[in-house]
C-alpha positions in Angstrom: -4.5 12.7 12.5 -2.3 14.3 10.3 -2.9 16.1 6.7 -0.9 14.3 3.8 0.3 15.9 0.5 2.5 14.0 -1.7 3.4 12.0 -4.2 3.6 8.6 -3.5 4.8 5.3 -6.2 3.0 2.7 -6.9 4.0 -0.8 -8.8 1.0 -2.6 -10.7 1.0 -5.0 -13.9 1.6 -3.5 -16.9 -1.8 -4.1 -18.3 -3.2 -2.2 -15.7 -1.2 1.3 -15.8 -4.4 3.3 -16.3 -6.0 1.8 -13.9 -2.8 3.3 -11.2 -5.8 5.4 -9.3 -7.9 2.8 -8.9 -8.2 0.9 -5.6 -6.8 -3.0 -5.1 -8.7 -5.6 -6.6 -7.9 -8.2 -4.1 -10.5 -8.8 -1.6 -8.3 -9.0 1.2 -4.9 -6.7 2.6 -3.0 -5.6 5.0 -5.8 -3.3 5.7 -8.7 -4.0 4.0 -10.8 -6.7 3.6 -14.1 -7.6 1.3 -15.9 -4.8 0.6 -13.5 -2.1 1.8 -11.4 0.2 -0.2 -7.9 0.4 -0.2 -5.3 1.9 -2.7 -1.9 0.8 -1.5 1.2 2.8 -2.3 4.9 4.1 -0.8 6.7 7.1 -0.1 9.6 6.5 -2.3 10.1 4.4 -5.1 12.8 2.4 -3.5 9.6 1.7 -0.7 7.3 0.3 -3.1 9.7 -1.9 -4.3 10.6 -3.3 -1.1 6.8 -3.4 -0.3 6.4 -6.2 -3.5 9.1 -8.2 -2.9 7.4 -10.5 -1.3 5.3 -11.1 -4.2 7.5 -11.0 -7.4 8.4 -14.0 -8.9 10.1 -15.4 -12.0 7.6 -15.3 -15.2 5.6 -12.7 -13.6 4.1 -10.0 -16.2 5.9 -7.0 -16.4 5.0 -4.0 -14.4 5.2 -0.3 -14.1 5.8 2.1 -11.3 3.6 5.4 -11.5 3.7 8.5 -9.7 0.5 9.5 -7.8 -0.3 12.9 -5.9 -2.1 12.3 -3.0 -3.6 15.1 -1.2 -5.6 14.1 2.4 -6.5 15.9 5.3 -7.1 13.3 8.1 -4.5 10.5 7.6 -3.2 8.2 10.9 0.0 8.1 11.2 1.1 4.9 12.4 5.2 5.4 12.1 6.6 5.8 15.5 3.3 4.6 17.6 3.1 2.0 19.9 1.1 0.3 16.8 4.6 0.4 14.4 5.1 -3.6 15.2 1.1 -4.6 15.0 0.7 -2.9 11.6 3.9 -4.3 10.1 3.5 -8.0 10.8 3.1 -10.9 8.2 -0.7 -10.4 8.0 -0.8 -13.5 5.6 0.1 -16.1 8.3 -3.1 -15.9 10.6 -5.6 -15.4 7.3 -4.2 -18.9 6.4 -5.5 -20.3 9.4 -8.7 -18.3 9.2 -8.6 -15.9 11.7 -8.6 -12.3 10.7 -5.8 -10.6 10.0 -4.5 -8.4 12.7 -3.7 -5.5 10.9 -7.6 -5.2 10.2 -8.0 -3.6 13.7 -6.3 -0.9 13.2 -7.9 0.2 10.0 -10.8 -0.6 10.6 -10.3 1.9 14.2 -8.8 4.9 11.3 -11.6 4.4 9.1 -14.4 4.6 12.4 -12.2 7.5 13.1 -12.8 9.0 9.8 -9.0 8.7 8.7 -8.8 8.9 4.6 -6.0 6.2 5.4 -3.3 5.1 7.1 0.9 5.6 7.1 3.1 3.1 8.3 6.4 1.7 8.3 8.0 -0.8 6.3 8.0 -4.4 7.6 11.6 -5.4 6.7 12.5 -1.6 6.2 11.4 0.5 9.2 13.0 3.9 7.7 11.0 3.6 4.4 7.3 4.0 4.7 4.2 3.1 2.8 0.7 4.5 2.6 -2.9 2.9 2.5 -5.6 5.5 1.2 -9.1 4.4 2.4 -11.0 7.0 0.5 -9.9 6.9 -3.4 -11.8 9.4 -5.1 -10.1 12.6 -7.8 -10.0 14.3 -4.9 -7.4 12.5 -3.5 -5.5 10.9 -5.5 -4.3 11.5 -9.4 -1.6 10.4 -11.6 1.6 12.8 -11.2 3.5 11.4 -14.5 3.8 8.9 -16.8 3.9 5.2 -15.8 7.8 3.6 -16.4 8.4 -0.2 -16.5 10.2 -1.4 -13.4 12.1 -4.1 -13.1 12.8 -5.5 -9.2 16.2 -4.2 -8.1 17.0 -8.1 -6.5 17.4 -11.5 -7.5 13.7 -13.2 -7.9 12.6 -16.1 -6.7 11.5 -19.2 -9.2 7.7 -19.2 -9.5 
């Protein structure tokens, strides 16, 4: 485990720019599923929009990107780690079937192992990286500026 202090970004709806230290409202994630906490944000800004690309589509509400500080001191580092390829796969494909997602094994190991989250790499962009914070409290993560709108940096899909 590794200690983490940074400032990460994170892209959310408009309407919800004071809620940017909050965790996901989903039930279900990459790595967290109903009942767990998860707050789900990238290194760079050019990471977390490559992290939603998957999701944007035409007529969607606008969004924001906001600057958080996160400051942990038992993160698992994923990037590099025979796990790399199991926590970057499509973890959508075997929920639609009904099995658990894979990626839930390896958080759920981190958070038996006390992690306060997890780093790993990008799926389609391996030399970006994204973060998953487990523990969401003030004392690990808080705004670091002002929310700004974004606007995807790619052509987007119809709805």
């Amino acid at each position: 485990m590794i200690s983490f202090d940074g400032t990460v970004w994170r892209i959310l709806s408009a309407d919800r720019a004071d809620d940017a230290c909050k965790p996901a409202r989903h039930p279900e994630g990459r790595f967290h599923y109903s009942g767990q906490v998860a707050l789900y944000a990238s290194l760079s800004a050019e990471g977390a929009a490559v992290a939603l690309r998957r999701y944007v589509r035409a007529g969607d509400p606008s969004r924001v990107i906001v600057p958080l500080e996160i400051m942990t001191e038992a993160m698992d580092d994923l990037r590099g780690t025979p796990d790399q390829a199991a926590a970057s796969v499509v973890w959508q494909d075997g929920r639609a079937s009904g099995a658990p997602s894979p990626t839930w094994r390896l958080s759920d190991r981190s958070r038996a192992r006390g992690a306060q989250g997890l780093l790993y790499a990008s799926r389609s962009r391996p030399d970006l990286s994204h973060l998953v914070l487990f523990e969401v409290s003030s004392a690990t993560v808080r705004q670091a500026g002002p929310a700004q709108p974004w606007h995807p940096p790619y052509p987007i899909p119809s709805a």
